[in-house]
N, C-alpha and C positions, 0 to 999 in steps of 0.2 A: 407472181408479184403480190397476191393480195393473199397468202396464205394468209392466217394467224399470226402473229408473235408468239412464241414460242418460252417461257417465261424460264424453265429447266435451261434450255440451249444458251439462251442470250445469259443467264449465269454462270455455266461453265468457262463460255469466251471472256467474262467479265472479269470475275472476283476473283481478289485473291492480291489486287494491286490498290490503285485509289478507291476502286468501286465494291463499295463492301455489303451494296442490297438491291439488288435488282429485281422491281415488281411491275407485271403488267395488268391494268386491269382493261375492263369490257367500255366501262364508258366513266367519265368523272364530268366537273365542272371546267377547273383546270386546276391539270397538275400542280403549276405555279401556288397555288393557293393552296392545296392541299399538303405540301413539300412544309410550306410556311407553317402550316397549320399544326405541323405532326411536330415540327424541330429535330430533334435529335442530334448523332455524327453526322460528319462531312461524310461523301461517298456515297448517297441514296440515290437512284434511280428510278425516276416512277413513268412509265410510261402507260398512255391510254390510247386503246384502238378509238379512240371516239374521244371530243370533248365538243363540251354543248358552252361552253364560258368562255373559250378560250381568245384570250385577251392580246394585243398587241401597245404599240404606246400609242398616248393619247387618248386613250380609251377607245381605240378601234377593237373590232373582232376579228379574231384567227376564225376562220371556218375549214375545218377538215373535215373528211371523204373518210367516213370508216372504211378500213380496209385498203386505202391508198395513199395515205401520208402517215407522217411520223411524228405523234405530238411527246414528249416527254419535258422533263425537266430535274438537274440534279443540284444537290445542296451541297453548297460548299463553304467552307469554315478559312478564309485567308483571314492575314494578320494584316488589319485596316491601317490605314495611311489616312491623312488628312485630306481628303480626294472624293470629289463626285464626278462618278464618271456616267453620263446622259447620253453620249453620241448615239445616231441610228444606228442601228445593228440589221439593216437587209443585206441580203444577198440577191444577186442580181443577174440574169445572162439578160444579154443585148438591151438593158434597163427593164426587164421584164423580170419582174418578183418572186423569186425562188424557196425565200428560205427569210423568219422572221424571227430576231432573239430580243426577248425582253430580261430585264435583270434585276431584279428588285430583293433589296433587303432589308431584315429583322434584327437588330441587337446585331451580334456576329454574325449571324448567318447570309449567305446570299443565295440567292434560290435563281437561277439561270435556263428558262424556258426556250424550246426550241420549233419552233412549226417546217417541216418542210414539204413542201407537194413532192411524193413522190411518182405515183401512177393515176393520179387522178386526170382521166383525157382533157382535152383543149375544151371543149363544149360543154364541159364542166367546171372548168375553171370558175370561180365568183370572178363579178365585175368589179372593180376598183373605180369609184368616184373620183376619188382624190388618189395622186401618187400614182406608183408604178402599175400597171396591168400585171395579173398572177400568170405566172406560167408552172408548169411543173417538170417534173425529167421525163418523163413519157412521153409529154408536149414535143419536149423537143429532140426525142429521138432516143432517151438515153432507158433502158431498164435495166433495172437493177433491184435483188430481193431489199424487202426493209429491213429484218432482221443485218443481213451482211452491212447495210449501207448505216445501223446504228452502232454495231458493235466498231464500225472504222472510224464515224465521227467522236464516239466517246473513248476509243485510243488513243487520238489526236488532241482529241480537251484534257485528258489526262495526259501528255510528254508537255502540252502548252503548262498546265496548270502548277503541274510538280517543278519547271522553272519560274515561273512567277514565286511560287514561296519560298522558292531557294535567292530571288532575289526579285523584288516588287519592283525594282526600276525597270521600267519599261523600255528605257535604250540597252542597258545593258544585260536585259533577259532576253532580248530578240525581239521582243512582242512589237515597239514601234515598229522597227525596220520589216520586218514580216507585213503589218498592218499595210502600211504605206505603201509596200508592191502591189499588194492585193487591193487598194483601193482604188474603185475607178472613177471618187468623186474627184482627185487630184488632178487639176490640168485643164479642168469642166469650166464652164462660165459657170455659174449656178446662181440660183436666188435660195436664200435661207428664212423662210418664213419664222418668226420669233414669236413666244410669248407676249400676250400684251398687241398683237397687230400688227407687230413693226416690223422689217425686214431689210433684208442685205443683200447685195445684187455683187459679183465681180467674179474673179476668177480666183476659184479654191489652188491655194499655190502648195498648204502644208498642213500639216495634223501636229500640232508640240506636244511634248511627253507629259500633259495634262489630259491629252484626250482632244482636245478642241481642236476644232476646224478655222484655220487660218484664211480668211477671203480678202482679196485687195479690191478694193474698191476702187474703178476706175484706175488713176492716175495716182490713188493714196502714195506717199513716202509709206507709211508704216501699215502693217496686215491688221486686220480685224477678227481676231478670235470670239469664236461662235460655239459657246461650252451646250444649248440646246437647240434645238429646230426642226423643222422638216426642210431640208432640200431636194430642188429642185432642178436637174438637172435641163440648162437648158441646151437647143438645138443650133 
C-alpha cells in the first residue's frame, strides 16, 4: 500500500480521454496552488507523495502521511454559470473524516484538490479540534493500492464531469440527484455555523439546485438556505 506512485503507469490508465498530463512529484506545497500557478488546458493532473501547505477551507490544514494518502489536484476548464458554489465537500464514514475537497478558482479555470487518508493507521491519524475526527481506510479495515484507488476516483470525476459540460444543470445532469443519495447531512438536526458568528440550528430537510443547504428551523413555514458554513451534525 505505500509503494511509490508510479508516474509511467498511472499515465497509461489515464491519458488519452479528459486527462491529458499526469505528474507526480516527491513533495510540493500544494498542489492546489501550484495547478493555479502553472494555468494551462483542462485535464492536468498533479499529484504529490507529500504536501507541506496543504490547505482545506477556512484556512485549515490537510496534513498527509507521505506514503499513505493521496494528495492531488486537477484543472478544469467548464463553461461558468452565474453560480457560487461554497458547500462543504468531506467525505465521511460513521461522521469520521475521510476524504477533503477544496475548490477554487482563477479567470476560467478551477483547480479541484483532493486529500484522502488512505493507509495512514488509527494512531496516526491528526487530532481535529473542531469538526469531524480523521479517520482513514486502513482505520477502518479497508486496503487498498493508491495508485488503483486514484486512477478509479479520476475515472469517475471524468464520466461526472464530461456530463456536467454536456449539460451544467445540475437536475438534469444527475449531479443533484446522485448528491442528495449520497448526502448524509439530509434528515440530520444540524447547527450551521455562518460567517460573521451567526448560526442556524434545525433539521437539513434539502440541497436546491444552487448547491445550498436547506434547514427549517424549528416550526419555520419556509426552509432557510445556507449557500456557506461548517455544519454540524448533531446527536
Amino acid at each position: 500500500m505505500r509503494a511509490a506512485l508510479r508516474e509511467d503507469i498511472l499515465r497509461e490508465a489515464l491519458l488519452g480521454g479528459l486527462w491529458r498530463s499526469v505528474e507526480v512529484v516527491a513533495m510540493t506545497g500544494s498542489t492546489n496552488a501550484d495547478l493555479l500557478g502553472r494555468g494551462g488546458p483542462e485535464g492536468q493532473v498533479l499529484v504529490a507523495e507529500e504536501q507541506t501547505a496543504g490547505r482545506g477551507r477556512m484556512g485549515r490544514s490537510w496534513v498527509s502521511q507521505p506514503g499513505a494518502s493521496l494528495t492531488f489536484s486537477v484543472l478544469l476548464r467548464p463553461v461558468f454559470v452565474a453560480a457560487t458554489l461554497k458547500w462543504p465537500n468531506d467525505v465521511l464514514i460513521d461522521d469520521r473524516k475521510l476524504a477533503g475537497i477544496l475548490a477554487e478558482q482563477s479567470g476560467d479555470a478551477v483547480v479541484i484538490g483532493i486529500g484522502i487518508n488512505v493507509a495512514t493507521p488509527r494512531d496516526a491519524l491528526p487530532a481535529s479540534p473542531v469538526g469531524p475526527q480523521a479517520t482513514s481506510l486502513l482505520a477502518e479495515g479497508v486496503k487498498v493500492a493508491r495508485d488503483v484507488l486514484l486512477v478509479a476516483v479520476l475515472r469517475n470525476l471524468e464520466r461526472w464531469y464530461r456530463a456536467f459540460r454536456e449539460d451544467p444543470d445540475p437536475a438534469r445532469s444527475g449531479l443533484l440527484a446522485e448528491y442528495r443519495t449520497l448526502c448524509g447531512t439530509l434528515g440530520r438536526s444540524v447547527r450551521v455555523e455562518l460567517p460573521g458568528g451567526r448560526a442556524v440550528a434545525g433539521v437539513a430537510e434539502d440541497i436546491d439546485t444552487d448547491g445550498r443547504l436547506l434547514v427549517r428551523e424549528g416550526d419555520a413555514a419556509s426552509l432557510t438556505p445556507v449557500s456557506a458554513g461548517d455544519v454540524i451534525h448533531l446527536r
